[in-house]
N, C-alpha and C positions, 0 to 999 in steps of 0.2 A: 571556624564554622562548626556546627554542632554536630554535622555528618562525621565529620572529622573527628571530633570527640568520641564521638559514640564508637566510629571502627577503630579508634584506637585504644579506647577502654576494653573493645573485647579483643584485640590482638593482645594487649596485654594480659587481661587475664587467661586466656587462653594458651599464652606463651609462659605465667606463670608455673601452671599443672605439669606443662611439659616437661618444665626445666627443675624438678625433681628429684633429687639424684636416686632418691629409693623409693618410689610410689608405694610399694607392698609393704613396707615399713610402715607405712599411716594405711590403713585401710579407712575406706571412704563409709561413713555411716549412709543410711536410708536421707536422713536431713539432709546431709552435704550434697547427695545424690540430686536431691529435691532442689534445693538454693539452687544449684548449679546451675540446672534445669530452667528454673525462672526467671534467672538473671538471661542467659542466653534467649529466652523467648522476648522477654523485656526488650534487649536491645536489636532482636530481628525487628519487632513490630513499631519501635522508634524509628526505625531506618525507613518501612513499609510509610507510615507517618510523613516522615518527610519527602519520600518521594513524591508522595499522592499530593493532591494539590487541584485546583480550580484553574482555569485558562484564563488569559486577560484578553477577555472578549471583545472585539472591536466591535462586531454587530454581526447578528444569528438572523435567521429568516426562516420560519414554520413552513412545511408543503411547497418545500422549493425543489425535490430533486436530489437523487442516490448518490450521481457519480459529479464528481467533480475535474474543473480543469484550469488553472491558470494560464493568460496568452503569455507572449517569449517578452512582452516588457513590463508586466506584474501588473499593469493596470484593469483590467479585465478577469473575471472569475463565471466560467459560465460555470451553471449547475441542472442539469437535467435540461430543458428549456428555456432556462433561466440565464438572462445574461447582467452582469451587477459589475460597478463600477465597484472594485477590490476595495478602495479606503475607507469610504464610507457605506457599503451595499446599497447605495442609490440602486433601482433598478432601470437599465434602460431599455429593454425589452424581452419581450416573452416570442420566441421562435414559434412559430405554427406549426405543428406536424400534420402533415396531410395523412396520417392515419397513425393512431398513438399507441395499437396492440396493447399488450399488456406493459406499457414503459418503457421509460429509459435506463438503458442497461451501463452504456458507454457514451462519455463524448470526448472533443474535442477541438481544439486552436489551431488554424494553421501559424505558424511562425509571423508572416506580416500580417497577424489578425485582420485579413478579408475573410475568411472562411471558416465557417464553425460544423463539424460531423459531429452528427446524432446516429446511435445504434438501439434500436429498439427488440424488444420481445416480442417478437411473432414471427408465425411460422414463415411470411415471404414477405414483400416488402418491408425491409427491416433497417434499412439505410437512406439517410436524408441528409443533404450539403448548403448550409444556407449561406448567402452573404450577411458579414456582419455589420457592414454597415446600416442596411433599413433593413433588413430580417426575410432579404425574398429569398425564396426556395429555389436553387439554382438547378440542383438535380434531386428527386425524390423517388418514393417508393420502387427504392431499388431492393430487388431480390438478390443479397449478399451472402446469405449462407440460408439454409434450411434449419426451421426450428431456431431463431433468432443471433440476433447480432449481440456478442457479448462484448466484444472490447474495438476499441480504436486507438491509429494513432498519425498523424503525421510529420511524415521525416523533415530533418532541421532544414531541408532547401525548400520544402512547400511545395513541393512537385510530384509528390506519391502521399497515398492513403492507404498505413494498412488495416485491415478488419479481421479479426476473428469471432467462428460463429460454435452453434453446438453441434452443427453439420458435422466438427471437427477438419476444415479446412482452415485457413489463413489464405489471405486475397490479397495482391499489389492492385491501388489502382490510380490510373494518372488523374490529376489534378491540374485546372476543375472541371475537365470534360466528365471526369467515373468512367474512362472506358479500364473496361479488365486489364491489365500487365500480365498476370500471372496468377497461379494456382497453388500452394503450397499446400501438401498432405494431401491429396487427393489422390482419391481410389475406389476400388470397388470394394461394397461393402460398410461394416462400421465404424467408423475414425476417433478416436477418443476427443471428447470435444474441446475445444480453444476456449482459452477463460482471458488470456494475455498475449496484446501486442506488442512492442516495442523496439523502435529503432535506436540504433548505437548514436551519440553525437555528430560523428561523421559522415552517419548515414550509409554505410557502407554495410550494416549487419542490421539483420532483423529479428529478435527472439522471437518463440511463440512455446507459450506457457499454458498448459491445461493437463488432463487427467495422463497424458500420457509422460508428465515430467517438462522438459525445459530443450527447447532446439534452436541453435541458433543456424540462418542461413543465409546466405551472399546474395543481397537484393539485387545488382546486376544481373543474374542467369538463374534466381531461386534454389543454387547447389546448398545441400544440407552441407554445415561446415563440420559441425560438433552436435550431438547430442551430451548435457553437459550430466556427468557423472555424479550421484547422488541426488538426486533430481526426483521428485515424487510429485502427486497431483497437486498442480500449482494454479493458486487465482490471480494472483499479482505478481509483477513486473516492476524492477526500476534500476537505474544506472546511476553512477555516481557521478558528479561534476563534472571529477578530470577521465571520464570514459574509461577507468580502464577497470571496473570493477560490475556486475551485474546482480540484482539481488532478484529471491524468488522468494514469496509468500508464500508456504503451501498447507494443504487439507486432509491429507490422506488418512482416512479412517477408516475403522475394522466393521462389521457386521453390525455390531450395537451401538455402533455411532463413536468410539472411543478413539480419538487420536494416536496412527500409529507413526506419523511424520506432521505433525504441526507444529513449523518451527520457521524460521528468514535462513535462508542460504545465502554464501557469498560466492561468486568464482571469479576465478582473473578472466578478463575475457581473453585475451592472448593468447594462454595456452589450455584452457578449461580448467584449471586448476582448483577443488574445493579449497577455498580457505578461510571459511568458518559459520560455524550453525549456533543460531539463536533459540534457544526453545521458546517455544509458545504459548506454554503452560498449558497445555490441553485444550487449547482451543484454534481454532481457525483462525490464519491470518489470511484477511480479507485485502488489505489494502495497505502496501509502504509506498514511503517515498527515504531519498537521500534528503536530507539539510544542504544546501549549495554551500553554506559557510560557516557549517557548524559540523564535527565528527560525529554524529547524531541518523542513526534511522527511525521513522516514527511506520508505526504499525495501526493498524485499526484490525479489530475484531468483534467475534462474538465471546464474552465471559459467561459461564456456565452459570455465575450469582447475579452479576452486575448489570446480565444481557449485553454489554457493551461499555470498550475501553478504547482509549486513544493510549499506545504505551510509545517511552523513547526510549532506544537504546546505543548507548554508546559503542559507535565499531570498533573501538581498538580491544576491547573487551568482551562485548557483548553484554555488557551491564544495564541494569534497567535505572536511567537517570530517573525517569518523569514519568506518571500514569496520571489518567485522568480517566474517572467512571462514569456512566451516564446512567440515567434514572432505569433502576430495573422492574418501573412499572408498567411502560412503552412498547416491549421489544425492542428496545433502541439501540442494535447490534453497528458496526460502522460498518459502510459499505465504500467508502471511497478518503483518502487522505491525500492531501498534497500542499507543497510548499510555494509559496512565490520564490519570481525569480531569484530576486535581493537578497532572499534567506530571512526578510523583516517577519511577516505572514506567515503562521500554517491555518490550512481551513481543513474542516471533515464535514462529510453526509452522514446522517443516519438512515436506518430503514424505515423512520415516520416520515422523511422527508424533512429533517430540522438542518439545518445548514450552517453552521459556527464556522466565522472568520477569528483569528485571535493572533498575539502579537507572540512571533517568537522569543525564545531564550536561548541564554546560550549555557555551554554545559554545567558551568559551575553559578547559575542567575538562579533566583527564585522566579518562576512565573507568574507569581499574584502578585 
């Protein structure tokens, strides 16, 4: 492969300089300095090259909707209101909100796709439960947190819903009645606010990710387990396959806006364990997901040039396999990514509402 070429043409010259016996002996002219120089930039932005690449697009949909969600057997892809048969984005219908505030922030699948949560931006009625099979409104303009609903998520048995808001609480609540279970971070006063929900596979642990870092708590009784170490203000959420790994997107920035933690964290969830940080390259990560069957986390963001990238990076490394940029005429920052179940599908949102389905790859495939 030419990847291969390329890192091994500069291991090798790289490896030549070293192996030297008397460098000081040949002193390096201005030229030598120079070549050097350009040869090394050469073969960065050949690598850069082959990363980058176009997605093999199954089918996109204009002013569809931020957040995205695939159900638990791929066939289904809701998007903001929007619900689309995954293979081909057949639409087969549009959810009603009985009051649409400033948007859709969060949604969600219950497990036996009967149930779809919507979380919207405003300040109260900001939760709605619709059946999916004819789109009626089971439970609606529920006042779920104060100053809007930012994230959802429902646990793998279908029987709890959790939501997080800018209130800065986290809510348990049963399913599909909506009555409350529980209260998570709640207090007197200002709570730093919930950006991320997420249940473990076994449903036994519940993360919640926002400004104040990353806490995982025992959905049984709401007992804080861990607040996980390293942990900074975080938007996203996601867990690996085999459960036992947690990842956090986060945003933490200085006064001028500069990134002083924009990077994907890993922890065991076991023992909280950091074990390992992805940089972000100065920009926000907005939204990961895991790959189900590929060593692969994909990210969406905002790029400070591009306004917006889809990246992948390999976990065992943290290496940037795959980018993909989107038009930096738009604002077209991502706001939401995720995988079907299979591992075939990744889809992302933008912030115009553009909606791209597209056909996975796996680590070592071209994507186009």
């Amino acid at each position: 492969m030419l990847e291969l070429t390329i890192g091994e043409t500069r291991r090798r010259f790289l490896g030549s300089i070293s192996a030297k016996k008397n460098p000081i002996s040949r002193p390096c002219t201005r030229a030598t300095i120079w070549a050097v120089g350009v040869l090394l930039l050469c073969l960065a932005l050949a690598e850069a090259v082959l990363a980058q690449g176009s997605p093999n697009i199954v089918w996109q949909a204009e002013h569809s909707g931020k957040a995205l969600a695939f159900s638990s057997d791929g066939r289904l892809l809701l998007s903001g209101t929007n619900l689309w048969r995954a293979a081909d984005g057949k639409r087969i219908r549009t959810f009603v909100l009985p009051y649409n505030g400033g948007g859709v922030n969060a949604v969600a699948l219950s497990p036996d796709g009967q149930f779809a949560a919507i979380g919207i931006q405003a300040y109260n009625q900001n939760l709605d439960l619709f059946r999916v099979g004819d789109g009626a409104l089971i439970r609606g303009r529920i006042t779920a947190h104060n100053n809007g609903t930012t994230s959802v998520a429902i646990s793998p048995n279908g029987q709890l819903l959790a939501s997080g808001g800018r209130d800065g609480t986290a809510k348990i609540w049963s399913l599909p009645d909506m009555t409350l279970v529980r209260t998570l971070n709640g207090g007197v006063g200002y709570q730093a606010r919930v950006f991320a929900v997420l249940f473990s596979l076994d449903g036994q642990i519940l993360a919640v990710g926002g400004q104040g870092g990353v806490q995982l708590f025992r959905v049984s009784d709401g007992t804080l387990i861990q607040a996980l170490n390293g942990s900074s203000s975080t938007l996203s959420l996601a867990i690996s396959p085999d459960d036992q790994f947690i990842a956090a997107g986060s945003n933490a920035t200085d006064q001028q806006g500069q990134c002083v933690d924009c990077s994907i964290k890993t922890w065991r969830v076991s023992d909280g364990a950091l074990l390992q940080t992805i940089d972000g390259n100065n920009n926000s990560v907005i939204s990961i997901a895991f790959s189900p069957d590929q060593p692969l986390i994909m990210a969406g963001s905002g790029d400070r040039v591009f306004e917006g990238v889809v990246r992948f990076f390999r976990r065992s490394d943290g290496a940037l396999v795959r980018f993909f940029y989107q038009d930096p005429s738009n604002g077209s920052y991502i706001t939401s990514v995720a995988y079907s179940p299979d591992g075939s599908l990744f889809a992302f949102a933008r912030a115009d509402g553009l909606v791209v389905v597209a056909r996975a790859f796996g680590i070592d495939q071209d994507p186009q």
